[in-house]
VOGU-3710 file (C-alpha; in Angstrom, 3 decimals, decimal comma):
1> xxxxxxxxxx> 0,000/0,000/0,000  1,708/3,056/-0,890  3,180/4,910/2,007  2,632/2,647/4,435  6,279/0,775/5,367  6,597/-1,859/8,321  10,051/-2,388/9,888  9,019/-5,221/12,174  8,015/-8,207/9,544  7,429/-10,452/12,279
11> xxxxxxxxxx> 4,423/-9,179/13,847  2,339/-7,118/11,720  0,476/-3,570/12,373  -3,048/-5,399/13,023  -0,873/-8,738/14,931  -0,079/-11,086/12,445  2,782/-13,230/13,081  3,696/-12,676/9,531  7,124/-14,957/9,454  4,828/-17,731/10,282
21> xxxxxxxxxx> 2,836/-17,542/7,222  3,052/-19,862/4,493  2,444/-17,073/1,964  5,466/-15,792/3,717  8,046/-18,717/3,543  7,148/-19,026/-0,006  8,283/-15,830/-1,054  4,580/-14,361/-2,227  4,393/-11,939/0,658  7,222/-10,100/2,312
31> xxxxxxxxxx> 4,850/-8,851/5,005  2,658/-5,388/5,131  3,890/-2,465/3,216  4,704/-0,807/-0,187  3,952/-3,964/-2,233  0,919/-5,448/-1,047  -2,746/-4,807/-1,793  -4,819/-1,658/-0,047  -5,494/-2,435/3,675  -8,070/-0,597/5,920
41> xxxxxxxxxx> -5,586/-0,849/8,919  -2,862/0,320/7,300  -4,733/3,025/5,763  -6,067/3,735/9,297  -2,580/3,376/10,418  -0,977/6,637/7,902  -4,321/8,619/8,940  -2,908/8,500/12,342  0,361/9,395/12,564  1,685/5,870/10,953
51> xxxxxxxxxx> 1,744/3,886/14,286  3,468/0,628/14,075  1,191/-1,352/15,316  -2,942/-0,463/16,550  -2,320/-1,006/20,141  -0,680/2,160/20,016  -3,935/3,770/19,315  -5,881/5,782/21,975  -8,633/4,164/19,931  -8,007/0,637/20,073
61> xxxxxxxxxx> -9,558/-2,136/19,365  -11,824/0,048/17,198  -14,785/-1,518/14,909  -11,976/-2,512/12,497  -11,357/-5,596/14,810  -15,100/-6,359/15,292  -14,895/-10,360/14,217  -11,364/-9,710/13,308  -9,785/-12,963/14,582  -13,493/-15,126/13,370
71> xxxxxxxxxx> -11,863/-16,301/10,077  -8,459/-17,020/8,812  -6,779/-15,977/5,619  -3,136/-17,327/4,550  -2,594/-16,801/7,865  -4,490/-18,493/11,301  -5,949/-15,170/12,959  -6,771/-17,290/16,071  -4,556/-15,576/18,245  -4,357/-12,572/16,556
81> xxxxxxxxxx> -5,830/-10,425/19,532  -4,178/-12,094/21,903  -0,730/-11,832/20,575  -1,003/-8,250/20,436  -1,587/-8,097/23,870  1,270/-10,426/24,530  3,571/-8,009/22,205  2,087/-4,902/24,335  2,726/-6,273/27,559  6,308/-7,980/27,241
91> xxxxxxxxxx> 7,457/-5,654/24,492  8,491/-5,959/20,710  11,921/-7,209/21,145  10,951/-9,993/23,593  8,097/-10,690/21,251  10,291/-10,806/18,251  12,570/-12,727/20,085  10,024/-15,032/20,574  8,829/-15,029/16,502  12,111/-15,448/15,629
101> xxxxxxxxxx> 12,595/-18,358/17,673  9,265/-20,247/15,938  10,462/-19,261/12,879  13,386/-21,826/13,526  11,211/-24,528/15,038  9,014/-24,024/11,836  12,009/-23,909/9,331  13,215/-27,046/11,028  9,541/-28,695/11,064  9,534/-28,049/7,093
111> xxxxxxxxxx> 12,921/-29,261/6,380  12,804/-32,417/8,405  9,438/-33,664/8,728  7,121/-32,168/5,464  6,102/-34,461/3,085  4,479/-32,422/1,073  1,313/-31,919/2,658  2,261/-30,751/5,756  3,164/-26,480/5,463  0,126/-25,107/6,695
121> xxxxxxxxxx> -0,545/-27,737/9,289  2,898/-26,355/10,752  2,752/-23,321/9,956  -0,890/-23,288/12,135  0,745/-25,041/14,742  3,837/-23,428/15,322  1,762/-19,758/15,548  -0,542/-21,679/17,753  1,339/-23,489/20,202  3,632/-22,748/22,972
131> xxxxxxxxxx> 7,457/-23,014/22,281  7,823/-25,776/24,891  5,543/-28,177/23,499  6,955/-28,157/20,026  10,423/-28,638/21,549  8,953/-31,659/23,735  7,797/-33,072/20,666  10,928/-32,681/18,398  13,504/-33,845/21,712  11,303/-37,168/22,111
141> xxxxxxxxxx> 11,193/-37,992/18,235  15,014/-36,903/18,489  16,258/-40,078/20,596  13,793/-42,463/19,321  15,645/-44,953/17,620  12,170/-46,397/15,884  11,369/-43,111/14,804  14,673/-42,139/13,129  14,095/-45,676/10,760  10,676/-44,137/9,836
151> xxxxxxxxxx> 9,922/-43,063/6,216  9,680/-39,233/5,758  5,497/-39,857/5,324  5,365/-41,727/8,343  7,591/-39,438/10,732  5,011/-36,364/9,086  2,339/-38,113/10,294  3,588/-38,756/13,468  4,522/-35,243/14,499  1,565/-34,040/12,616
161> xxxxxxxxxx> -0,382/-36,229/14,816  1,409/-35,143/17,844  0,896/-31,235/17,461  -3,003/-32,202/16,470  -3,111/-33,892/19,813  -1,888/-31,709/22,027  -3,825/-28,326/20,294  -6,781/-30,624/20,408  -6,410/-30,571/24,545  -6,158/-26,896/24,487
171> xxxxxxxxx> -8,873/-26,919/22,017  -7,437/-25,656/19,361  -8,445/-27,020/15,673  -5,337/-26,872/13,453  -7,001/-25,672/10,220  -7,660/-22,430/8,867  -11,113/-21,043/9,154  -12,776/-19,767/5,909  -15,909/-17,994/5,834
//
């Protein structure tokens, strides 16, 4: 959008984790900015003083984020409200931090275990889920022996199975939500 510019791609003006994206990792989307299609947040955004991201707003959450986090696009919006708030309260660096961090686990999860029909499945999960239990998962599959003589398809569907399982007992779906 022109003259709107974002320095932080990792959590966007309206808090998407943008680095998590799939549209992202393919190289379709470098994030929010010159490049990308109109946006009424980032319009909103120039019309008031270009803050970097909407919490920053005296006026926020305005009607803009009325249903906001209801459907998904490329990207899960599940959280989207939430990690906002996380971002306000322990700051942008930690938060980046953070996003950077998942952006390994999810590099690694892509590399290692995707078969080919596994990127947004991770890419869901990894925005999704906690740090920790991703790590649990990949440290157990690490030093099993039975694991390691698995095909590629069938170590996917293990830790595919695994991340299902444990968003399913925090009841979270691992699928994006279209209208």
């Amino acid at each position: 959008m022109k003259g709107f510019v974002r320095n932080n791609q990792y959590l966007s003006l309206c808090g998407l984790n943008c680095k998590l994206c799939p549209m992202n990792l393919a190289g379709y989307c470098s994030g929010c900015g010159v490049d990308n299609q109109s946006c009424k947040i980032a319009k909103c955004s120039i019309e008031h003083e270009k803050i970097e991201y909407c919490f920053q707003c005296g006026s926020f959450p305005c009607d803009k984020y009325a249903h906001i986090d209801d459907f998904d696009s490329f990207i899960t919006h599940q959280n989207q409200m939430n990690d906002m708030g996380k971002a306000q309260q322990i700051g942008i660096p930690a938060y980046n931090a953070e996003q950077e961090e998942k952006r390994k686990i999810l590099d690694f999860l892509l590399a290692s275990y995707n078969d080919g029909r596994r990127k947004n499945l991770f890419c869901i999960a990894v925005n999704l889920l906690e740090i920790g239990e991703i790590e649990n998962i990949l440290q157990a599959v690490k030093s099993d022996k039975e694991f390691q003589g698995l095909s590629k398809k069938e170590q996917a569907s293990i830790i595919a199975k695994q991340l299902q399982d444990i968003a399913a007992n925090k009841g979270i779906v691992l699928k994006l939500r279209k209208k």
